[in-house]
N, C-alpha and C positions, 0 to 999 in steps of 0.2 A: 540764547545765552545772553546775560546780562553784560557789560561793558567788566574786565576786570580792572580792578581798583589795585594803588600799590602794593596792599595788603589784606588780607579776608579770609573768607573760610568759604571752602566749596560742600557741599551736601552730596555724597557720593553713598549711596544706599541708606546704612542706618548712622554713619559716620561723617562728622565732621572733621576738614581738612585744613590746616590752615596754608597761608601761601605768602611768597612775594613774589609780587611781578614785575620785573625792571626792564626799563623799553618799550620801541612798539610794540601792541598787542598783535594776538596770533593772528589777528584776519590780517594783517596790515604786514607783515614780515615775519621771515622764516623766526622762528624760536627755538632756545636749545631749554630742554627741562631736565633739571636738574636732580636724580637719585640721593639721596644721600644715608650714610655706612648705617650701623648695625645700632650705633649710638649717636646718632646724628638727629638732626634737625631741619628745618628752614633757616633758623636763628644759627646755628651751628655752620653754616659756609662760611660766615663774617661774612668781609666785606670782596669775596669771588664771584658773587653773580654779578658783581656792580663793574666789578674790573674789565670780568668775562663780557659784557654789554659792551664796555668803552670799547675794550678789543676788536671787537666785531660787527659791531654797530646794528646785531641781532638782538629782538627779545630775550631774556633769562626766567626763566620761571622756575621759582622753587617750591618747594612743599613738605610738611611733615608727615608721613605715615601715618595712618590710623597706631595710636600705641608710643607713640614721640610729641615731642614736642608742645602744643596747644591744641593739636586736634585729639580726638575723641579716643578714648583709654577701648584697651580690647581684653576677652577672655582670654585667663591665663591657666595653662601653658598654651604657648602657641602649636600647631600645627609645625610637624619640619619639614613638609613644602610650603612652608610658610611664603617663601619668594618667587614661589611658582602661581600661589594662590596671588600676590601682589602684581606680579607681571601679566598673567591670564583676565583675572576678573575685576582687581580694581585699575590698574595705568591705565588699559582701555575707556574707562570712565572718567578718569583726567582728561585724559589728551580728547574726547571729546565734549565734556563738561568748559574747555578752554576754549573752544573753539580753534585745536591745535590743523594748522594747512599744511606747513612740514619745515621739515628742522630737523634735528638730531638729541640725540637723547645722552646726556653727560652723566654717570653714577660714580661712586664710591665705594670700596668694599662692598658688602650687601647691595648697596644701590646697583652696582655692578653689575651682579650678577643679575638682579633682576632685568637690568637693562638689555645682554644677551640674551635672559630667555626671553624678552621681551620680543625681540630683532631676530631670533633663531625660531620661532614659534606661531605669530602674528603676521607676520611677512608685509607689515605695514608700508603702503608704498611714496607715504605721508615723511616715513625716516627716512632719512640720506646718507646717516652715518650715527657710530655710536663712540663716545669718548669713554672706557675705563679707567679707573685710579685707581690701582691694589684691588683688583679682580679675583675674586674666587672662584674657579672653576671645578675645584676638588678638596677634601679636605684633609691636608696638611697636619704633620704630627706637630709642627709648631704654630698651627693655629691653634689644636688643640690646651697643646700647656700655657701660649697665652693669654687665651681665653680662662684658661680654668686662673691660671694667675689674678687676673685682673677681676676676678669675683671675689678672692680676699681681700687686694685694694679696696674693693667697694666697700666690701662689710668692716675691712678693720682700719681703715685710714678716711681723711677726710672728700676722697672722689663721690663718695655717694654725695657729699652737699656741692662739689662743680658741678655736678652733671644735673643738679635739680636747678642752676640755672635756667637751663635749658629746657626742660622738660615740668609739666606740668604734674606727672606722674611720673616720677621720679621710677619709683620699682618696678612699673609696670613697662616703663621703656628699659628698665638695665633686666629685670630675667624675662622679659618676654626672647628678648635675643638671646642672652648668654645661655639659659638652661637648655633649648631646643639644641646651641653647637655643643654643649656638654653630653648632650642624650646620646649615651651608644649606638645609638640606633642612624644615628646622625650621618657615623663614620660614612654607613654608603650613598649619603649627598652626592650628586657628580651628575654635571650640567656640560659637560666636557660634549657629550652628541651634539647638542646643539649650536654648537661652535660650527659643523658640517652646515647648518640651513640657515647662518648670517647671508646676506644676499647684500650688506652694505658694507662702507671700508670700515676699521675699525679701527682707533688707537689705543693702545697703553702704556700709560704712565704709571712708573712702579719705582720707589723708593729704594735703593740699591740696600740700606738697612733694615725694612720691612720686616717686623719679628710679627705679622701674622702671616704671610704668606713668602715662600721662595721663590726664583724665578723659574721655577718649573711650570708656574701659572701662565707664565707668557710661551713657555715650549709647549704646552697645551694648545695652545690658540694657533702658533705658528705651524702644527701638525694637522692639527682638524680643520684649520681654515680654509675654505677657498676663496675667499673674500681678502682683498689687502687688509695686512696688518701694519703698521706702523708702529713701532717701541721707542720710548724716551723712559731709560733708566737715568734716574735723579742721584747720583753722589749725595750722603749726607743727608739722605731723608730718610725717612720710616715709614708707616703707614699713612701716615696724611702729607703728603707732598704737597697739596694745595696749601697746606698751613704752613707746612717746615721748610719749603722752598717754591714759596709763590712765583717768582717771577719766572723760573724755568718752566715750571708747570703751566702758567699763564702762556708763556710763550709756544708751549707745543700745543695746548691745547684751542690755543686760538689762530693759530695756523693752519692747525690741521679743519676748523671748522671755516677757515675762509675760503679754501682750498676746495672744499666739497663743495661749499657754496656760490664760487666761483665756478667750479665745473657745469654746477645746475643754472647759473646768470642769475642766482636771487640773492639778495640780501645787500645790504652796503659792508662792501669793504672796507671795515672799522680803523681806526690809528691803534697806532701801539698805544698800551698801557702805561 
């Protein structure tokens, strides 16, 4: 593996990825890699992987999905184990393509999930822990309307030009997601088993306003787990807590990764943010 540089692109089957890498590289200290949501990006953390590093004084590695961001556009519609397909056959490719020795795996919505089945499925002994932010584990009659919502935003307000910010392919990162959770087919999504064969501790952080997911997400986990769970419900967030209330988010979720990593003796014990 080549030395990773602060920013680039990894070559992971027929897909280009792009990334940032903040901090020591993987050989040299533990790293947390960062999932990001259904409409997310590398570009799209701002400035949390940077924070989450001072935090922790651990690598941050982010990345765009094949289908987001700068990296390489996918056939559309997608598949709806699309996050099965992402946790199974491509993260495994990451986290070796990085030269990943072990860390914890931090996601978002989507990211999320895949991060679980990732941790419930792989039984990677490289993970120590896994951070969620607004977690799906099943789907929700209010993910559903606001998802179906926020496809008229797109088509009939100016979101579709924010979110091309962001994305290189604009359409192909807004319906490769939204039409898969739209697809009826969709409804019996449910990743909820796999919560039973996490084998690491797990936190979530979940926006007490959260209009895609209820806290029925985190009584899911607190049911199927045998693995500690950790919950930091955020007052006055919604779906991106890292965005809408960074510093509490910042604060649980670099606790909770000092804590694991402190149980294992690796990494520096980073300063507060």
């Amino acid at each position: 593996m080549s030395v990773l540089q602060p920013s680039g692109r990894l070559t992971i089957g027929a897909n280009e990825l792009e990334y940032r890498m903040i901090g020591p590289a993987p050989d040299a200290a533990p790293t947390l890699v960062l999932l990001h949501e259904g409409l997310g990006s590398a570009g799209l953390w701002g400035d949390f992987p940077d924070r989450l590093a001072a935090a922790t004084g651990v690598g941050v590695f982010a990345y765009s999905r094949a289908g987001y961001g700068a990296s390489s556009a996918v056939p559309l519609p997608r598949a709806l184990d699309y996050m099965h397909r992402e946790a199974i056959d491509v993260l495994p490719k990451v986290l070796d393509a990085i030269g990943f020795r072990r860390g914890l795996l931090i996601g978002h919505s989507d990211g999320a999930s895949i991060a679980t089945i990732y941790a419930g499925s792989v039984q990677d002994h490289r993970v120590r822990g896994v951070g969620l932010i607004a977690p799906h584990f099943v789907v929700e009659d209010i993910s559903v309307a606001s998802i179906a919502k926020i496809k008229t935003d797109y088509e009939q307000t100016d979101l579709r030009a924010r979110l091309a910010r962001w994305h290189s392919d604009v359409d192909n990162a807004f319906y490769g997601w939204n039409t898969a959770w739209l697809d009826p087919a969709f409804r019996a999504w449910d990743i909820s088993d796999t919560l039973a064969y996490v084998r690491v501790p797990i936190m979530i952080v979940q926006g007490a306003d959260d209009h895609y997911g209820t806290l029925r997400q985190i009584e899911i986990a607190q049911e199927e787990c045998y693995c500690p769970v950790d919950v930091e419900i955020i007052r006055g967030a919604a779906h991106s807590p890292h965005r809408e209330a960074p510093d509490v988010t910042l604060a649980a979720l670099s606790g909770f990764v000092n804590r694991i990593l402190h149980v294992h003796g690796e990494g520096a014990i980073g300063r507060a943010a």
